[in-house]
C-alpha positions in Angstrom: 221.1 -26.1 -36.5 217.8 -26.5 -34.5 215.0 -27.9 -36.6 212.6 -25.0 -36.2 215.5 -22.9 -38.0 215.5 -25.8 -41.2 212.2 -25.5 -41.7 212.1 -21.8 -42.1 215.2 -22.3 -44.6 213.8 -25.1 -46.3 210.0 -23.3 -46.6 211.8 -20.1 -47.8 214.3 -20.2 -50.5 212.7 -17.3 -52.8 213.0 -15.0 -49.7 216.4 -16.1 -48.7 217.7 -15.1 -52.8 216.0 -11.7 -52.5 217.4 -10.6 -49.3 221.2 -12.0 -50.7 220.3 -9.3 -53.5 219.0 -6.5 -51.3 222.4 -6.6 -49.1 224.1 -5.4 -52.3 221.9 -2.2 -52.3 220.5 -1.5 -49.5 222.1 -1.6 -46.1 221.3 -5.0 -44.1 218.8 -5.7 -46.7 216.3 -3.7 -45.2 214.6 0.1 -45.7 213.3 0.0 -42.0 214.6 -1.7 -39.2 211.8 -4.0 -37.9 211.2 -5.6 -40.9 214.6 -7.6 -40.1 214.8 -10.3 -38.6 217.2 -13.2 -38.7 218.7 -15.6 -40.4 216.6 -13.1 -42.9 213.4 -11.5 -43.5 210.3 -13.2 -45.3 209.5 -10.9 -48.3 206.4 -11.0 -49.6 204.5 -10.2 -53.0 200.6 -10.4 -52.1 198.2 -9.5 -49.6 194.6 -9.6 -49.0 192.1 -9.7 -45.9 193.8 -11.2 -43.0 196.8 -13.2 -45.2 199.8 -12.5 -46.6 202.0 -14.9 -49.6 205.3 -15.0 -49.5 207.6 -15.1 -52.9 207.4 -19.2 -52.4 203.9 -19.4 -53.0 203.5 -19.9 -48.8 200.6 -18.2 -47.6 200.2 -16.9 -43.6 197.7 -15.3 -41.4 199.4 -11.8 -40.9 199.3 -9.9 -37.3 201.4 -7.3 -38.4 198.9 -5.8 -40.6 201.1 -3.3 -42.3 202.8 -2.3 -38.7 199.7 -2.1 -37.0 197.6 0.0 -40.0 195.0 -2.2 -41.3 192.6 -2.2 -39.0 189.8 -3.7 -41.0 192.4 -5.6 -43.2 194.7 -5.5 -46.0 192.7 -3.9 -49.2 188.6 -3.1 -48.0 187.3 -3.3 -51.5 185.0 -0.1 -50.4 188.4 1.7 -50.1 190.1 0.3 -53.7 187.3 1.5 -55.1 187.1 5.4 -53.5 191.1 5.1 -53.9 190.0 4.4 -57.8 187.6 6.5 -58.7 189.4 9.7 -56.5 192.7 9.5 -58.3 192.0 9.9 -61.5 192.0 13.3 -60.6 195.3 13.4 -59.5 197.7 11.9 -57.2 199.3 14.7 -55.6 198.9 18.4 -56.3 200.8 20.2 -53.4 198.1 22.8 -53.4 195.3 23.3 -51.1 192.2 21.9 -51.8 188.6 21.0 -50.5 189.7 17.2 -49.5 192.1 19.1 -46.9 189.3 20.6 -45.5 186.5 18.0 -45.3 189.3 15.4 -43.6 190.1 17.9 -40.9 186.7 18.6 -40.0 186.4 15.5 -39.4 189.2 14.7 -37.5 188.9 17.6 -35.2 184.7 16.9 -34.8 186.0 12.9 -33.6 189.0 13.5 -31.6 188.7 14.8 -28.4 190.8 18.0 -27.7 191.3 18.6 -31.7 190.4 21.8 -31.8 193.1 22.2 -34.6 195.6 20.2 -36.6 198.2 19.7 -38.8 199.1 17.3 -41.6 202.1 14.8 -42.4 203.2 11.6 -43.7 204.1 9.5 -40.9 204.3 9.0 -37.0 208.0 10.5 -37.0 206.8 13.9 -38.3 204.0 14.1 -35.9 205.8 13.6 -32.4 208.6 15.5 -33.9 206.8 18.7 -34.5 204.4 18.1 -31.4 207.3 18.1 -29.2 209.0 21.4 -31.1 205.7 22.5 -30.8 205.6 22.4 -26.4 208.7 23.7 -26.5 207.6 27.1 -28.1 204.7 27.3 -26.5 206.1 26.6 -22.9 209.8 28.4 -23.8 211.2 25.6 -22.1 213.7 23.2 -23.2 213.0 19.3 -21.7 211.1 16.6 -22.6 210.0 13.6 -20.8 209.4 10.1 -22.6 209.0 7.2 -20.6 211.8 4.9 -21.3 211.1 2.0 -23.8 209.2 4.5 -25.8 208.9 4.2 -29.3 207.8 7.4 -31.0 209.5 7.4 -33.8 213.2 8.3 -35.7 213.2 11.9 -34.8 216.3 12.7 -33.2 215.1 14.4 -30.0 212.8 10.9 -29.1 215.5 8.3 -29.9 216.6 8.6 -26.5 216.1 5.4 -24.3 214.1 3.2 -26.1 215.4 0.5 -24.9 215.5 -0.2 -21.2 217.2 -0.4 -18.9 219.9 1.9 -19.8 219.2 5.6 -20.3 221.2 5.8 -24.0 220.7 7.2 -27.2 219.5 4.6 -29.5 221.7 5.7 -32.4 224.9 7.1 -33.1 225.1 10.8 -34.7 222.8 12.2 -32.3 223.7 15.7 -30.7 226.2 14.3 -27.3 223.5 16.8 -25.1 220.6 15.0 -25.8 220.7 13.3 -22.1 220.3 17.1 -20.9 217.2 17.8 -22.9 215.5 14.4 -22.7 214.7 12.7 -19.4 212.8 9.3 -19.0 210.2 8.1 -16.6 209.3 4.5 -16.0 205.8 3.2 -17.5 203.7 2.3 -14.9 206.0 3.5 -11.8 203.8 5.9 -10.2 206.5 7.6 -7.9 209.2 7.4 -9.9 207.1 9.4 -12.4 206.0 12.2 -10.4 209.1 12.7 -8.7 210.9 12.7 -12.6 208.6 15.3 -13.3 208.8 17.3 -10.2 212.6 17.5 -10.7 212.2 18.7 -14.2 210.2 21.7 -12.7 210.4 25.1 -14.7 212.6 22.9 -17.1 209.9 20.8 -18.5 208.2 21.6 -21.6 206.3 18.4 -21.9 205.6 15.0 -21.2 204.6 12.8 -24.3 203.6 9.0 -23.4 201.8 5.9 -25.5 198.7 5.4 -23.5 199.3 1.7 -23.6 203.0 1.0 -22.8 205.9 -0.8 -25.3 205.0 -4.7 -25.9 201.1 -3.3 -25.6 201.4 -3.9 -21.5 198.6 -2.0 -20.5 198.4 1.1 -18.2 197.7 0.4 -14.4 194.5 2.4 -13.1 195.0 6.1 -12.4 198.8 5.9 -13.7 198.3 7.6 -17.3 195.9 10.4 -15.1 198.0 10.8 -12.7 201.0 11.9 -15.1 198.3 14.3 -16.9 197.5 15.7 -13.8 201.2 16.0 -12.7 202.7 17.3 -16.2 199.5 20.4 -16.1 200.8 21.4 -12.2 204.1 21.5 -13.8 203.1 24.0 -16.1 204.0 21.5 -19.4 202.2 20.1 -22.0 200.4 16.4 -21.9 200.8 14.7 -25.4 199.2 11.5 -26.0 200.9 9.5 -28.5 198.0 7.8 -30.1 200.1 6.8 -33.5 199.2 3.3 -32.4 195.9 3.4 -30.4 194.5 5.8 -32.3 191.2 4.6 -33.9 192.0 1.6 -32.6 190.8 1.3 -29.1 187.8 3.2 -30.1 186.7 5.5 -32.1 187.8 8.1 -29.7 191.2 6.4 -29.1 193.1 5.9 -25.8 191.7 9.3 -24.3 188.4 8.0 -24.8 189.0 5.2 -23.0 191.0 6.1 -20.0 188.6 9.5 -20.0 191.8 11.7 -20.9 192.1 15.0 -22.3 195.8 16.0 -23.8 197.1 19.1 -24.9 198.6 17.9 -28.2 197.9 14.2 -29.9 199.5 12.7 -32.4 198.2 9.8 -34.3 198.8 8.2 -37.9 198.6 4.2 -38.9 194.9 3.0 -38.5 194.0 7.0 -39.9 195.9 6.4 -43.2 193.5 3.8 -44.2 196.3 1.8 -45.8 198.3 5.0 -47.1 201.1 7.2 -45.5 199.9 9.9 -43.2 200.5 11.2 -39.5 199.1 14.5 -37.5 199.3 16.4 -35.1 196.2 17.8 -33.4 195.5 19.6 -30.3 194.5 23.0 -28.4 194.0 26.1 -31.1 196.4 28.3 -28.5 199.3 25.9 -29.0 198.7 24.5 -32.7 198.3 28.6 -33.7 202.1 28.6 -33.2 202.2 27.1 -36.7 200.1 29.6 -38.1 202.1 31.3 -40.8 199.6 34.5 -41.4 199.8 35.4 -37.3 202.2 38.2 -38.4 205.0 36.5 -35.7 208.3 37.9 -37.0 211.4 34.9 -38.0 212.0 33.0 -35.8 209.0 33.4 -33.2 206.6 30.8 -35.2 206.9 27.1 -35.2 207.6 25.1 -38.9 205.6 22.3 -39.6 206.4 21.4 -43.0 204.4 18.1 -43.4 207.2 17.3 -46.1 206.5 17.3 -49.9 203.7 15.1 -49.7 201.8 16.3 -46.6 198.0 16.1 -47.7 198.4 13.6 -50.6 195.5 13.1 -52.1 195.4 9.1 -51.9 195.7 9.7 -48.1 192.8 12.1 -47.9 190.6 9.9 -49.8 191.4 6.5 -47.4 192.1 8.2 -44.9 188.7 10.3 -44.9 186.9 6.9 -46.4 188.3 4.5 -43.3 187.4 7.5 -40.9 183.1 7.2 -41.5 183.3 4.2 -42.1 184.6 3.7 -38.6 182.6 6.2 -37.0 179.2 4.2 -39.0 180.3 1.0 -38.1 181.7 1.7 -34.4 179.2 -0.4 -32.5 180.1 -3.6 -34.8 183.8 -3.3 -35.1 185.6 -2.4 -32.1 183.2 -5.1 -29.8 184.3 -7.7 -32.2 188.2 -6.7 -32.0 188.1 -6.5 -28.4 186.2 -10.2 -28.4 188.9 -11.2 -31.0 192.0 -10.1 -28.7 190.4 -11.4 -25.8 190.1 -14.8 -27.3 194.1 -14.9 -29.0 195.1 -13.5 -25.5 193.9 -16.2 -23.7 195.0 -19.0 -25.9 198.3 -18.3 -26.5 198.3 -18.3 -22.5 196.6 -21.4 -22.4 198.6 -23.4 -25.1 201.9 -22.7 -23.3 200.7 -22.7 -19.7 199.0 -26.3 -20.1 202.7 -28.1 -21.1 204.2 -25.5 -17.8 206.2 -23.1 -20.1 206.4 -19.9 -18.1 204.4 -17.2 -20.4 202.8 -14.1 -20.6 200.3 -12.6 -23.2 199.9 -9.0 -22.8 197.5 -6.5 -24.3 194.3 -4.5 -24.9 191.8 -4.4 -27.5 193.0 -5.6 -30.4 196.6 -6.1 -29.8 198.7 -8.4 -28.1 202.3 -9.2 -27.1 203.5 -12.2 -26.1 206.4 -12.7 -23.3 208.5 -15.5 -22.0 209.1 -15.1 -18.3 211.1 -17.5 -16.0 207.8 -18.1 -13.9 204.3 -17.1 -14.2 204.8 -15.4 -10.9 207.5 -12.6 -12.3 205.8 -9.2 -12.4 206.0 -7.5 -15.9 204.9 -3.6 -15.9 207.2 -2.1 -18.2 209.5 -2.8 -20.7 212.6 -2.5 -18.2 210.6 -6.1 -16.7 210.5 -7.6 -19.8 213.8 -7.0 -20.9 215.1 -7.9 -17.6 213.0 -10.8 -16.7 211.8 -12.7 -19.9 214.0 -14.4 -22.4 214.1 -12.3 -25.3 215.1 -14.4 -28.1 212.8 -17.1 -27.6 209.7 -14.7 -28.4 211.8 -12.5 -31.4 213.4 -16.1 -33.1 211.9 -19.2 -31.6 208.4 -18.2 -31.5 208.3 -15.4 -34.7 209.9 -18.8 -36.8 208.4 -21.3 -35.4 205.0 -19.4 -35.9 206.4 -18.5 -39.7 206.8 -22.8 -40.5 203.0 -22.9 -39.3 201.6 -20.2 -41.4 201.4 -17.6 -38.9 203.4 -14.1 -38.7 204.2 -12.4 -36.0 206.4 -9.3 -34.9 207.5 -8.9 -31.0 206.0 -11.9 -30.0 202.6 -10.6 -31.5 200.3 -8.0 -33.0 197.3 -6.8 -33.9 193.9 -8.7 -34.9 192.0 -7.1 -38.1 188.2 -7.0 -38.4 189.3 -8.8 -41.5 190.5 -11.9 -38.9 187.7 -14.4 -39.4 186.6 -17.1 -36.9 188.5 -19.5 -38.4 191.4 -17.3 -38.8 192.0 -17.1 -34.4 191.0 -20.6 -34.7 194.2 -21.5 -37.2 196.4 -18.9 -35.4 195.7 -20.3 -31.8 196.3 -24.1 -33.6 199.4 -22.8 -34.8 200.7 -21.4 -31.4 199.3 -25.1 -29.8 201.8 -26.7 -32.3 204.8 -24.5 -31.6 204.1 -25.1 -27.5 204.7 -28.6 -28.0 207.6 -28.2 -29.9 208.7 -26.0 -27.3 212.4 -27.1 -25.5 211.4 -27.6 -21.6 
């Protein structure tokens, strides 16, 4: 066994009991599929700031960050303290209330193009019904993802997500689905437009993460030139901000490539640390939904939003973490930006300064961290990455190796926290130094 692998056994013996107990009730351990990871996953049983602790008493600098939510770090105390004094009200009522109300306004005054949306609970629900959504609107039946795409379980998106192959990405899924879902590459300009072209009067929409899978960032004109190709087509643009929502900017990816989509969805960072997802866009499209437009059955759109759509602990993060962004703006997203900058380069430099072939991707606040077979090899997509980097050396090697040093990592990276101190990049970029030298050559 190599000695990286050792150390994570011998560091980790709490976590190694739970997950034997969670096989017997749960299958592979697990309740969502990234959080596996082998020989096992690290459970946890604390988290504050930037850090996490582990069952053993081991304590890391996190870059998960709750899969990307906790933008300003795990547990704000201004945000304990709203979530405290809110719910003693309630926890959920399932009725309509003024919360609802204030949130929306809110959302729809910040993002650009909300002119109306809809609560959920999660990611899933929101590209599910925004994509149910273009189809009613345009009466047409495809969709176009761009292949790699991760927008979540639903089973009309889990279609090509990983590359290169065009397959669906679980079994049980209607045999069709290659007829009603087509894929473009991510940042393959004619290959695009020529996709979308040949969809024709077929296409309903287009939906795309501004900033592409393993956080490779959009070449300039591409992400414009698929708006401007999906409106001649008569379809729908829908930005998939779930990720770079409130993250990039207070305005998200379509304020910082100067977009404008027909339909956004966006969740994560929004929740302020509880579950939540929406869908937002033009009042002509999102008025589909509306259940008091007299449209016989059949002729409106469902979005059910699920049991606990508007939960009341979301609304009260969700709307706290929301002006506290928008107050704050000019202080927080400058320092993530600096932040991501800074982990960027080091983890470059560490690797690059023994000759190890590597490649740090990313934007803003969050990185992604590739092993090619030379600096040279051009990465633009995730079909490059999965072809042209060694795969397990960033998901095993460097995630465990990075775990024995106090540092954890998912897909080779993550997403710095205004809640990532100085010191913090300065441990995390010692860590990755110490995992370079250890490096095989």
């Amino acid at each position: 066994m190599e000695q990286y692998l050792s150390n994570y056994l011998a560091k980790t013996p709490g976590s190694a009991r739970l997950y034997q107990r969670a096989l017997k009730v749960m299958p592979g351990g697990i309740s969502h599929n990234p959080r596996f990871f082998e020989p096992y996953p690290l459970y946890i049983k604390a988290a504050a700031g930037s850090k996490i602790q582990d069952v053993d008493g081991n304590e890391y600098i996190d870059l998960w960050m709750g899969h990307y939510a906790h933008i300003l770090g795990y547990q704000p105390e201004f945000i304990v303290e709203a979530l405290k004094n809110g719910i003693t009200k309630g926890t959920h009522w399932g009725i309509v209330n003024e919360l609802h109300v204030e949130f929306a306004e809110d959302i729809c005054r910040i993002v650009p193009g909300a002119e109306q949306m809809r609560f959920g609970v999660s990611g899933t629900e929101a590209t599910m019904y925004a994509i149910r959504l273009a189809r009613a609107y345009t009466g047409r039946p495809v969709i176009i993802k761009v292949r790699g795409g991760w927008h979540g379980a639903s089973t009309d998106l889990l279609f090509a997500v990983r590359a290169p192959m065009d397959v669906a990405e679980s079994a049980g899924l209607p045999p069709d689905m290659p007829d009603y879902t087509k894929t473009i590459s991510f940042n393959d300009f004619s290959q695009a437009i020529d996709e979308i072209k040949r969809q024709g009067t077929k296409l309903a929409a287009v939906i795309i993460e501004a900033v592409g899978q393993y956080f490779i960032p959009p070449e300039p004109g591409f992400l414009e030139a698929i708006q401007e190709e999906t409106r001649k087509a008569g379809a729908l643009f829908i930005l998939d901000e779930v990720i770079t929502g409130f993250r990039l900017g207070l305005t998200g990816a379509q304020g910082r490539f100067g977009l404008r989509a027909d339909l956004v969805t966006m969740g994560k960072v929004l929740g302020g640390g509880m579950p939540l997802g929406i869908v937002a866009g033009r009042k002509d499209i999102m008025d589909l939904a509306n259940p008091s437009s007299g449209r016989s059955k059949g002729q409106g759109v469902v979005i059910g939003g699920g049991t606990f759509s508007g939960l009341i602990a979301a609304m009260i993060t969700g709307r706290t973490m929301l002006h506290f962004l928008e107050i704050n703006q000019d202080e927080i997203y400058p320092a993530l930006e600096d932040k991501g900058r800074r982990v960027r380069a080091g983890v470059e430099k560490a690797f690059r300064s023994r000759n190890i072939p590597v490649k740090c991707f990313g934007i803003g606040s969050l990185f992604n961290t590739c092993f090619p077979k030379s600096d040279d090899d051009v990465l633009k997509n995730i079909e490059d990455v999965d072809l042209k980097t060694d795969i397990d050396a960033r998901d095993r090697r460097f995630r465990i190796s990075l775990l024995n040093h106090g540092v954890y990592t998912k897909y080779g990276g993550g997403a710095v926290s205004f809640a990532h101190s100085d010191e913090d990049i300065e441990r995390l970029l010692a860590a990755v130094d110490r995992v370079a030298e250890e490096w095989p050559t």
